[in-house]
C-alpha positions as CSV (number, residue, x, y, z in Angstrom):
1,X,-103.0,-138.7,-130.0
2,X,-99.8,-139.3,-128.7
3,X,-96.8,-140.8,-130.4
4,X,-95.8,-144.9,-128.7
5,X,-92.4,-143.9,-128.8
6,X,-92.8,-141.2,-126.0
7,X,-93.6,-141.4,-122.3
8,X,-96.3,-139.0,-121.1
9,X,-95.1,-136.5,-118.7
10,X,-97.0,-137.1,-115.6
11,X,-95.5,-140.4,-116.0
12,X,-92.1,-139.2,-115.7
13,X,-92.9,-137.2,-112.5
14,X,-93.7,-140.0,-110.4
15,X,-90.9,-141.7,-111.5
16,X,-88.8,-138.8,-109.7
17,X,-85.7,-139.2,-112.7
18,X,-86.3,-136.3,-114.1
19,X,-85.0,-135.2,-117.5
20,X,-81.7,-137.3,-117.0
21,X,-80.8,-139.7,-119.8
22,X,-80.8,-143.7,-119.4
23,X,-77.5,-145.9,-119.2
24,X,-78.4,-146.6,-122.4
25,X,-78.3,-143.3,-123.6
26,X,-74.6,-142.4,-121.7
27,X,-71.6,-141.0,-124.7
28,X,-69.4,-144.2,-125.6
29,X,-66.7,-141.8,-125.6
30,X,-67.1,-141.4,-122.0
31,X,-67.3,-145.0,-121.6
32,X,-63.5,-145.6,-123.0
33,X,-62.1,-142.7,-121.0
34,X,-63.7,-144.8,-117.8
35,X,-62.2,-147.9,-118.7
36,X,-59.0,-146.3,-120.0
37,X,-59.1,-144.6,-116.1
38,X,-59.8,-148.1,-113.9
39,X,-57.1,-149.7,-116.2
40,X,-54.6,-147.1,-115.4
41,X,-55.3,-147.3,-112.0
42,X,-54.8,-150.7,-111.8
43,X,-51.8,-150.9,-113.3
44,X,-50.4,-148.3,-110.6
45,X,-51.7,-150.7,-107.6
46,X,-50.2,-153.8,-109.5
47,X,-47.0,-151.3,-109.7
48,X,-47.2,-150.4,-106.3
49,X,-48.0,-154.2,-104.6
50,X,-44.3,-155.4,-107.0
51,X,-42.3,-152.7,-105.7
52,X,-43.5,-153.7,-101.9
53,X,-43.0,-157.3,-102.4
54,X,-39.6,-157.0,-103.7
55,X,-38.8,-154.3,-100.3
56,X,-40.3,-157.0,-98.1
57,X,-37.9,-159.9,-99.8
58,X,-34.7,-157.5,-99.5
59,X,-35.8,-157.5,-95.9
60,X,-35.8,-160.7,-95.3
61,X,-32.4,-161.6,-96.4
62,X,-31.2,-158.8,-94.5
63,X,-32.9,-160.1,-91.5
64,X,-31.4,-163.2,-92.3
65,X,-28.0,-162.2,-93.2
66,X,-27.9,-160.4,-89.7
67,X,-29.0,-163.9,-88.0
68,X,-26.1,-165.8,-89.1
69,X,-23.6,-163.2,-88.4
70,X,-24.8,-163.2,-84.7
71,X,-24.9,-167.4,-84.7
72,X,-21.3,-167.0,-86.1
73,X,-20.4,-164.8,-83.7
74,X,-21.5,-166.6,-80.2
75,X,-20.3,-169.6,-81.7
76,X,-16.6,-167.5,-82.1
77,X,-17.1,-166.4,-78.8
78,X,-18.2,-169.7,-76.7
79,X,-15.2,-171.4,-78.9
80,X,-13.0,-168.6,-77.8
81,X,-14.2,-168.9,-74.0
82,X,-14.0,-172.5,-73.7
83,X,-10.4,-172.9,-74.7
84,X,-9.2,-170.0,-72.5
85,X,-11.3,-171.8,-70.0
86,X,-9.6,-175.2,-70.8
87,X,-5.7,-173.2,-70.8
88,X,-6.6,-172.2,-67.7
89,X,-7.3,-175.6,-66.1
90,X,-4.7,-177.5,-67.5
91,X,-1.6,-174.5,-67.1
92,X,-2.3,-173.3,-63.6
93,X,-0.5,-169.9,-63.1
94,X,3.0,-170.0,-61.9
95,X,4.3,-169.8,-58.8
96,X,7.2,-167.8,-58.9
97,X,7.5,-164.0,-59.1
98,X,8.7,-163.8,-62.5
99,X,6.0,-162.8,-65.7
100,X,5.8,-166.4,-67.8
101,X,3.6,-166.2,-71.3
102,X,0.1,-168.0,-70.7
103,X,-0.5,-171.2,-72.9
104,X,-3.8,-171.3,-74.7
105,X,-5.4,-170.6,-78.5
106,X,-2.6,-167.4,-78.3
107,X,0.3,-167.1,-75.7
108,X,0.1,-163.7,-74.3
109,X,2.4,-162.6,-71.4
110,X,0.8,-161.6,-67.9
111,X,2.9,-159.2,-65.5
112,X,2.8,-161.1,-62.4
113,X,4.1,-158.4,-59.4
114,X,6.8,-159.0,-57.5
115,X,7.0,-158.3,-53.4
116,X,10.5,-158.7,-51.6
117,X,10.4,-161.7,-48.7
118,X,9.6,-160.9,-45.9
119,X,12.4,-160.7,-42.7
120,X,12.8,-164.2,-40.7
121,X,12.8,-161.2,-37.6
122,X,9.5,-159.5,-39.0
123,X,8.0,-162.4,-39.6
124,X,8.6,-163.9,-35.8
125,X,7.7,-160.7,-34.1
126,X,4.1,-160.5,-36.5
127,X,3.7,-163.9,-35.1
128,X,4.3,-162.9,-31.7
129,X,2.1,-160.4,-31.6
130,X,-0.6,-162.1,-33.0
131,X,-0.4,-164.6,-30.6
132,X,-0.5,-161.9,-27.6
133,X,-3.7,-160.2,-29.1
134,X,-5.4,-162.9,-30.6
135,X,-8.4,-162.7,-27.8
136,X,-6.8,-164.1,-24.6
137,X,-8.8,-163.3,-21.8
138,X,-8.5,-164.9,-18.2
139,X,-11.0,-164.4,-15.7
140,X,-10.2,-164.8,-11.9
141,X,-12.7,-165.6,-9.2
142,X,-12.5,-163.8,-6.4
143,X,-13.9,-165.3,-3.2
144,X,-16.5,-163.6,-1.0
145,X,-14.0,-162.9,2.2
146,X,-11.7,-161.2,-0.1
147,X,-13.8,-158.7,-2.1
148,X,-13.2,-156.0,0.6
149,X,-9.6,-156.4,0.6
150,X,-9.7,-156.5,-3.3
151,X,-11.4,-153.0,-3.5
152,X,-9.4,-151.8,-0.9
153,X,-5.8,-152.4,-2.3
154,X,-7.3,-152.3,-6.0
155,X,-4.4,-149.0,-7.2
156,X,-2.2,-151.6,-6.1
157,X,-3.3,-154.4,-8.2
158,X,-4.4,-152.7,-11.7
159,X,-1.2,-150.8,-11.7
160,X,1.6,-153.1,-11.9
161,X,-0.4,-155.2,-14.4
162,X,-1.4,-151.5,-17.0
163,X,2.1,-150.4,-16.3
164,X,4.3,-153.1,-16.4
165,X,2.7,-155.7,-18.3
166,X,0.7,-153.6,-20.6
167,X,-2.4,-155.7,-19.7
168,X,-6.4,-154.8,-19.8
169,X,-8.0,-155.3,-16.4
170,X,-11.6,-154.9,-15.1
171,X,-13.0,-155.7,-11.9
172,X,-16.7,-157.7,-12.4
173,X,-18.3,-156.8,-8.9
174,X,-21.6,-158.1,-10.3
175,X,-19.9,-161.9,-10.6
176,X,-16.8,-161.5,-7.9
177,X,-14.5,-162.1,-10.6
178,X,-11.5,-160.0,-12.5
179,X,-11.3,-160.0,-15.8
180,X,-7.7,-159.4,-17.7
181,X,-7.0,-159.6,-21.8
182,X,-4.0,-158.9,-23.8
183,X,-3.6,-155.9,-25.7
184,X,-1.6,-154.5,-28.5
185,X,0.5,-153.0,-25.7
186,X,1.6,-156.3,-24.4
187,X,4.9,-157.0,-25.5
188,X,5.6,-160.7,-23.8
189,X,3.3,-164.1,-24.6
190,X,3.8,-164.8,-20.7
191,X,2.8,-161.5,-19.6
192,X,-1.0,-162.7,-19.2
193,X,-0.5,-166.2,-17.2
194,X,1.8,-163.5,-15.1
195,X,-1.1,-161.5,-14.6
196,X,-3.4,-163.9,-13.6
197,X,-0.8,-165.6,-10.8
198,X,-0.6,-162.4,-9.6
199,X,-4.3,-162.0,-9.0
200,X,-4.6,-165.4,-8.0
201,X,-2.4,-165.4,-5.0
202,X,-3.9,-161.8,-4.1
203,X,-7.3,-164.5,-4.4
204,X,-5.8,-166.7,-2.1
205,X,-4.9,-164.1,0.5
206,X,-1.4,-163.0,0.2
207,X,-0.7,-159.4,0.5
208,X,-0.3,-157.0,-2.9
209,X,3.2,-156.2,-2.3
210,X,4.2,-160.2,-1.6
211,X,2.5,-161.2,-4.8
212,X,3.6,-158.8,-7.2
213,X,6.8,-160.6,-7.0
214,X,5.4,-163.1,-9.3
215,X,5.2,-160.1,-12.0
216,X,8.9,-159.3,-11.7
217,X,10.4,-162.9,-11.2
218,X,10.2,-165.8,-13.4
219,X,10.9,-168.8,-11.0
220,X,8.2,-168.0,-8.5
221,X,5.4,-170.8,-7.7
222,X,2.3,-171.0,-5.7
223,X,2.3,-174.5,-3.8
224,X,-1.3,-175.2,-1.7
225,X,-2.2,-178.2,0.0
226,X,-4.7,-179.4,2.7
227,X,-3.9,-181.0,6.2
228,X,-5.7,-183.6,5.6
229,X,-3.5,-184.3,2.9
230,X,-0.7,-184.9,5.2
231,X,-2.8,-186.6,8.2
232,X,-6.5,-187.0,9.1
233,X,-7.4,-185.3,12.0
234,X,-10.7,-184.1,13.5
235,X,-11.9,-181.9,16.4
236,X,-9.4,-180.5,18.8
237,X,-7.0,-182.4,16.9
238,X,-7.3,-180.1,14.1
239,X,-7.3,-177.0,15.5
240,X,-4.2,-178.0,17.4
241,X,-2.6,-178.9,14.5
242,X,-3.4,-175.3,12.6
243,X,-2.3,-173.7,16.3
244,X,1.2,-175.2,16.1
245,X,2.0,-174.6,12.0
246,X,1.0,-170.7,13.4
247,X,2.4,-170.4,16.8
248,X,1.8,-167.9,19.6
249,X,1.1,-164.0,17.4
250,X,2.3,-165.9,14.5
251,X,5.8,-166.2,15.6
252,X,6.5,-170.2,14.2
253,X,4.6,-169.3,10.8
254,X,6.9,-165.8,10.5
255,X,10.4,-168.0,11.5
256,X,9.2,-170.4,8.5
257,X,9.1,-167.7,6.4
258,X,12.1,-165.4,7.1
259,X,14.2,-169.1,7.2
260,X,12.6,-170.1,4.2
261,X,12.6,-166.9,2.5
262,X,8.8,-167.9,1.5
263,X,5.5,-166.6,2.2
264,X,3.0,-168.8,4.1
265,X,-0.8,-168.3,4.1
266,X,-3.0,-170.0,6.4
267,X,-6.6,-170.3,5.3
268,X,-8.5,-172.5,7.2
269,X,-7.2,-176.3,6.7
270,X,-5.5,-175.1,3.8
271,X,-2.1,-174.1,3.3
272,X,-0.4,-171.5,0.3
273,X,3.0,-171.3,0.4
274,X,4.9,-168.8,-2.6
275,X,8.3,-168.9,-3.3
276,X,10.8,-170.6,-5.3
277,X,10.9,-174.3,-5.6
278,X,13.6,-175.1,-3.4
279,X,12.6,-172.9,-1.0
280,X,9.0,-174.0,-0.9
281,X,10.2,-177.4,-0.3
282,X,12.1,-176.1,2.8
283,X,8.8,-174.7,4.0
284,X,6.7,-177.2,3.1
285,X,8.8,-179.8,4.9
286,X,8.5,-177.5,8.2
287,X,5.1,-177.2,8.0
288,X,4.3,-181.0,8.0
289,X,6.4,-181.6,10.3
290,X,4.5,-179.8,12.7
291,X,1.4,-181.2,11.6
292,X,2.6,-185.1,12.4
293,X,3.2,-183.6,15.7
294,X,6.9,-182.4,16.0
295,X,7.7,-179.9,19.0
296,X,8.0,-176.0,17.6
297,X,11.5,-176.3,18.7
298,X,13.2,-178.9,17.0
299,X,11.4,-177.4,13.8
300,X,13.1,-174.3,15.0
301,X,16.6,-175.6,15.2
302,X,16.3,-177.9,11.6
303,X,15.2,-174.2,10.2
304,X,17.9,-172.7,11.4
305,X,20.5,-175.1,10.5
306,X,18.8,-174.9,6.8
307,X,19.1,-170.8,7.0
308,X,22.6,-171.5,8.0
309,X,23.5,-173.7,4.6
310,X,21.9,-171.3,2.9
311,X,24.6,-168.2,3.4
312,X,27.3,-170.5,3.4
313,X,26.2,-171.0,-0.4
314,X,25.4,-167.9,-1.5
């Protein structure tokens, strides 16, 4: 018989355990190192979990620390900023050439540069100039009958006005028109309304080397008016009237002009004299005197007499 205390063997085996002892069995020597172990070990993590807590603190006052020195310095700098901004708007800067100190949270002194006045002389001829150049551009129509003579005598127009008064000129075929400007070559303010008279009374039909007078002399004038102005007439009337201010070949219109010392366009009903003032006045009164209906011949004699004053004067 077997002893109660044991456990038979084919027991065991189907239990799979083997030979191994039971927890009741185990060394309590063993059992102190274990504890002695997990108690060591837990004393390191405790160790370990201080040493972070007081890194993560140290941290945070650092972080903190950092924080206020960057409020305290935008606030230093907004401060700083506004009263320079404030200096500014209450002390504008100086007017005169001379360095002055700047008034604000500290005076500090600002080289201001200093440029020599300008000439009363450079200073009117800058003006000048800009006046000349400062975009003035006339633009002349030409009328259909006198397109042919414009291209025609056109050396003799665009070269007194390049040449002698340094002007830009263009020919518009496309809208019958001449275009001049000022340029940097222009030396006279007046040099452009001269230009444009000049093309103007070419316009109106008096010959290139009559009008360019008005580019060389001041006190010529362009005077134009209509018969009708004078006296209505109609028909045969009219066409008598035009006959006597012209006269057989032209003779009466070229005496008018030679005693007159003016140049006298007929164009139509229309009537251009150029000249001085005086003398366009002595013209002038010739002409309508022939168109109220004087004889050629007593407008002859008054003209002569006039011519005749006009020697013993000069």
């Amino acid at each position: 018989m077997a002893d109660a205390g044991f456990t038979p063997v084919s027991r065991r085996k189907s239990k799979g355990k083997g030979n191994q002892p039971s927890a009741s069995t185990e060394n309590p020597i063993a059992k102190i190192k274990k504890g002695k172990a997990a108690e060591k070990v837990d004393a390191e993590l405790l160790d370990e979990r201080d040493h972070l807590g007081a890194g993560a603190e140290e941290d945070e006052k650092e972080d903190g620390n950092d924080d206020d020195l960057m409020l305290d310095d935008g606030l230093a700098h907004a401060s700083a900023s506004s009263s320079s901004a404030s200096a500014s708007a209450v002390q504008p800067p100086a007017a005169s050439a001379s360095s002055a100190p700047i008034a604000g949270d500290g005076e500090m002194d600002v080289d201001v540069p200093k440029f020599a006045p300008i000439s009363k002389a450079a200073q009117a001829a800058a003006t000048q100039q800009a006046q000349v150049t400062n975009g003035q551009l006339r633009k002349i129509p030409i009328p259909p009958h006198r397109m042919t003579p414009l291209k025609n005598d056109w050396a003799k127009i665009f070269s007194p006005l390049v040449e002698m008064a340094g002007l830009q000129v263009r020919m518009n075929v496309k809208r019958r028109m001449v275009e001049i400007k000022a340029s940097k070559h222009t030396k006279e303010v007046g040099m452009l309304q001269k230009g444009a008279d000049f093309v103007k009374a070419f316009a109106l039909g008096f010959e290139a080397d009559d009008a360019i007078a008005l580019l060389r002399m001041d006190d010529l004038f362009v005077d134009t008016f209509e018969i009708k102005d004078v006296k209505t007439l109609h028909g045969d009337h009219l066409a008598r009237a035009i006959g006597r201010i012209a006269g057989k070949d032209g003779r009466t219109r070229f005496a008018i002009e030679n005693a007159s010392r003016t140049r006298v366009v007929l164009a139509d009903t229309k009537i251009h004299i150029l000249g001085s003032f005086q003398n366009i006045k002595i013209a002038r009164d010739a002409v309508v005197a022939l168109i109220m209906g004087s004889p050629p011949g007593k407008v002859y004699n008054n003209l002569k007499v006039i011519s005749a004053r006009q020697r013993q004067r000069a």
